[in-house]
LOPAKE-855313 format. One record per residue (C-alpha): residue in three letters; residue number from 1; x, y, z. Coordinates in nm, 4 decimals. Each point is the difference from the previous one (the first is absolute). Layout:
N
PT,resn,resi,X,Y,Z
PT,ALA,NUM,X,Y,Z
...
This chain:
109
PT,resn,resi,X,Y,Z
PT,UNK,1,0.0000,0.0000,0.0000
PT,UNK,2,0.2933,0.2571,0.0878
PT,UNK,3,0.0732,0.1846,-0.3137
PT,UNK,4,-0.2701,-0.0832,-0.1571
PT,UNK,5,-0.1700,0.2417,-0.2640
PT,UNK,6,-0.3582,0.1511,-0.0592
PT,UNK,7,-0.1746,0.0269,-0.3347
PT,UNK,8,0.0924,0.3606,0.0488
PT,UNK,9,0.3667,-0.0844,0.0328
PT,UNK,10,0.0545,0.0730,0.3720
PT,UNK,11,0.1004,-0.2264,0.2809
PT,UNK,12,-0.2348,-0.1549,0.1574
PT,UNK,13,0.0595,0.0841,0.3370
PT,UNK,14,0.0014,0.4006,-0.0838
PT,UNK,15,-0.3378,-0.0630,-0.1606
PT,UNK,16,-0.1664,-0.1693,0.2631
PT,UNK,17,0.1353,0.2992,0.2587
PT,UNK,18,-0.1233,0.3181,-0.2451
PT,UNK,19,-0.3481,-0.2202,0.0422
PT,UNK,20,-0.0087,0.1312,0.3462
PT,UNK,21,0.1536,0.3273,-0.0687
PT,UNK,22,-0.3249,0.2544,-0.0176
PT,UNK,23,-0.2273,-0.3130,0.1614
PT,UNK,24,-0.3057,-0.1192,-0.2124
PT,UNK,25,0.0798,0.2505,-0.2730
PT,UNK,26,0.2997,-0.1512,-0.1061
PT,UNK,27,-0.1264,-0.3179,0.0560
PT,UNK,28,-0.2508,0.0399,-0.2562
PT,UNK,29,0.2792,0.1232,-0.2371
PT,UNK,30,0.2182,-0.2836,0.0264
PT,UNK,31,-0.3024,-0.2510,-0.0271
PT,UNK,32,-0.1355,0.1562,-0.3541
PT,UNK,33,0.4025,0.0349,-0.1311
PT,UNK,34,0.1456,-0.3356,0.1074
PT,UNK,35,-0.2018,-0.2914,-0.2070
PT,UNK,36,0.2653,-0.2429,0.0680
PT,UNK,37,0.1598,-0.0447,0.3514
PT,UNK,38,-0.1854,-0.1585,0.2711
PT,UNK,39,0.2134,0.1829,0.2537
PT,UNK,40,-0.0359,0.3324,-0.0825
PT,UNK,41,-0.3690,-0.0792,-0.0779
PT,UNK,42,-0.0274,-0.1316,0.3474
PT,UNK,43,0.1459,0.2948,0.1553
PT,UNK,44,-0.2310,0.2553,-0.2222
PT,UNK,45,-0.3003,-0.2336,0.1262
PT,UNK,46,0.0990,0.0020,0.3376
PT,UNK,47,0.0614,0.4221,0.0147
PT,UNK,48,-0.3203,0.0565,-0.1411
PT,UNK,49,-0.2075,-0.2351,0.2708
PT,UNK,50,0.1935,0.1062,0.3254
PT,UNK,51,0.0474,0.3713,-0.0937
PT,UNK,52,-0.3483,0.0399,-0.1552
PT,UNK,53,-0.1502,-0.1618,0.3198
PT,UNK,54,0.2316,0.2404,0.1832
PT,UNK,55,-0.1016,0.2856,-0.1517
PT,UNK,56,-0.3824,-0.0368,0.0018
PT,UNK,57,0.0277,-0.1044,0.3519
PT,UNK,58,0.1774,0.3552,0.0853
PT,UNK,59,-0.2438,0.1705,-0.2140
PT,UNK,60,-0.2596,-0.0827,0.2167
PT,UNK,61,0.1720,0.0187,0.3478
PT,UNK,62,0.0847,0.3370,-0.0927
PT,UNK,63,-0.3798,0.0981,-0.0258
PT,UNK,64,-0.0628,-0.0855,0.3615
PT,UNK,65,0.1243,0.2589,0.2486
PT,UNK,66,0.2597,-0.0385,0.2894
PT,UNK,67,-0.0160,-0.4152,0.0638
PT,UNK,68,0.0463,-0.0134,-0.4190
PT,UNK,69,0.2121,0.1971,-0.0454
PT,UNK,70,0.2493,-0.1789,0.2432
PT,UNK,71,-0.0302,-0.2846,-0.1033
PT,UNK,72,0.0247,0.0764,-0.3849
PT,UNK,73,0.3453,0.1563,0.1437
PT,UNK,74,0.0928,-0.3520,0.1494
PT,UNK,75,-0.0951,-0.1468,-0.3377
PT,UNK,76,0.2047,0.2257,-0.2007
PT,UNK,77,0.2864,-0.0588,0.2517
PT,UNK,78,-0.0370,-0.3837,-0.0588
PT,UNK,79,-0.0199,0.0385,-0.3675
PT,UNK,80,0.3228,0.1790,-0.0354
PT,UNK,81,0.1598,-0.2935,0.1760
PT,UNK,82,-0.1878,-0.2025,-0.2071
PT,UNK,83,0.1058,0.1749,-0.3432
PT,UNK,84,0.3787,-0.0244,0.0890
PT,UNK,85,-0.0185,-0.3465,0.0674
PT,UNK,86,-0.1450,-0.1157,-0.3017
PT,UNK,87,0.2198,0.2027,-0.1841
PT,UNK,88,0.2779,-0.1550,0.1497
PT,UNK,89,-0.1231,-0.3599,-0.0521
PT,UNK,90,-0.0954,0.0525,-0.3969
PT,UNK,91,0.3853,0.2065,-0.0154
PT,UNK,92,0.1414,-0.3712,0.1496
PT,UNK,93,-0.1719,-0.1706,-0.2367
PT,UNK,94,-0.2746,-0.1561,0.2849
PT,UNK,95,-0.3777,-0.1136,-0.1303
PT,UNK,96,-0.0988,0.1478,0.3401
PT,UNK,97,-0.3484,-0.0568,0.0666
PT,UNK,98,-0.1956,0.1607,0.2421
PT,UNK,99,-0.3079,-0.2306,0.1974
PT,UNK,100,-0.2722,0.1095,-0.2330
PT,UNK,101,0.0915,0.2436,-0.2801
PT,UNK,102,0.2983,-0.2710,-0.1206
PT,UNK,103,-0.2483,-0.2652,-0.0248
PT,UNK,104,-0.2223,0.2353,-0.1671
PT,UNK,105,0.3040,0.1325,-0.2737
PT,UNK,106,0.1040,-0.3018,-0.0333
PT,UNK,107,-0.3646,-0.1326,-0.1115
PT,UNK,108,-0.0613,0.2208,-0.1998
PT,UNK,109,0.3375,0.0968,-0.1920
């Protein structure tokens, strides 16, 4: 898998990371450019569930004052700890899959 090219002619591994880069927006980027490899296609899938989810859950925390608002914070917190280490894992060349959303991306890539 190490070195190992996209139909777009990048490695892998930076592929799968720029996935994550800008959350489910990239995600859906790198899923409608890369036909061909499962592991950036995984990696799009996966970006687009968790950081999708993400965001409509902070959308609507945000809408409900003081005890939503905190905890949107605490969500956002957790999701920036959750962005950096799946960009780390798709950089090391890891199929990382989360409980649900990997199941789900990898269903459905």
């Amino acid at each position: 898998m190490a070195g190992e090219k996209t139909s777009m002619g990048m490695e892998q591994n930076v592929a799968g990371l720029l996935c994550y880069v800008a959350g489910w927006i990239t995600g859906i980027v790198f899923l409608l450019m890369e036909k061909e490899n499962p592991f950036v296609r995984f990696h799009a899938m996966q970006s687009i569930v968790v950081f999708g989810i993400l965001t409509v859950v902070s959308l609507i925390l945000g809408v409900i004052p003081v005890i939503g608002w905190v905890v949107s914070w605490l969500v956002g917190v957790l999701a920036l700890i959750l962005w950096i280490v799946l960009m780390v894992k798709a950089y090391q060349n890891e199929m990382y899959k989360l409980p649900w959303a990997g199941d789900f991306a990898e269903k459905h890539i």
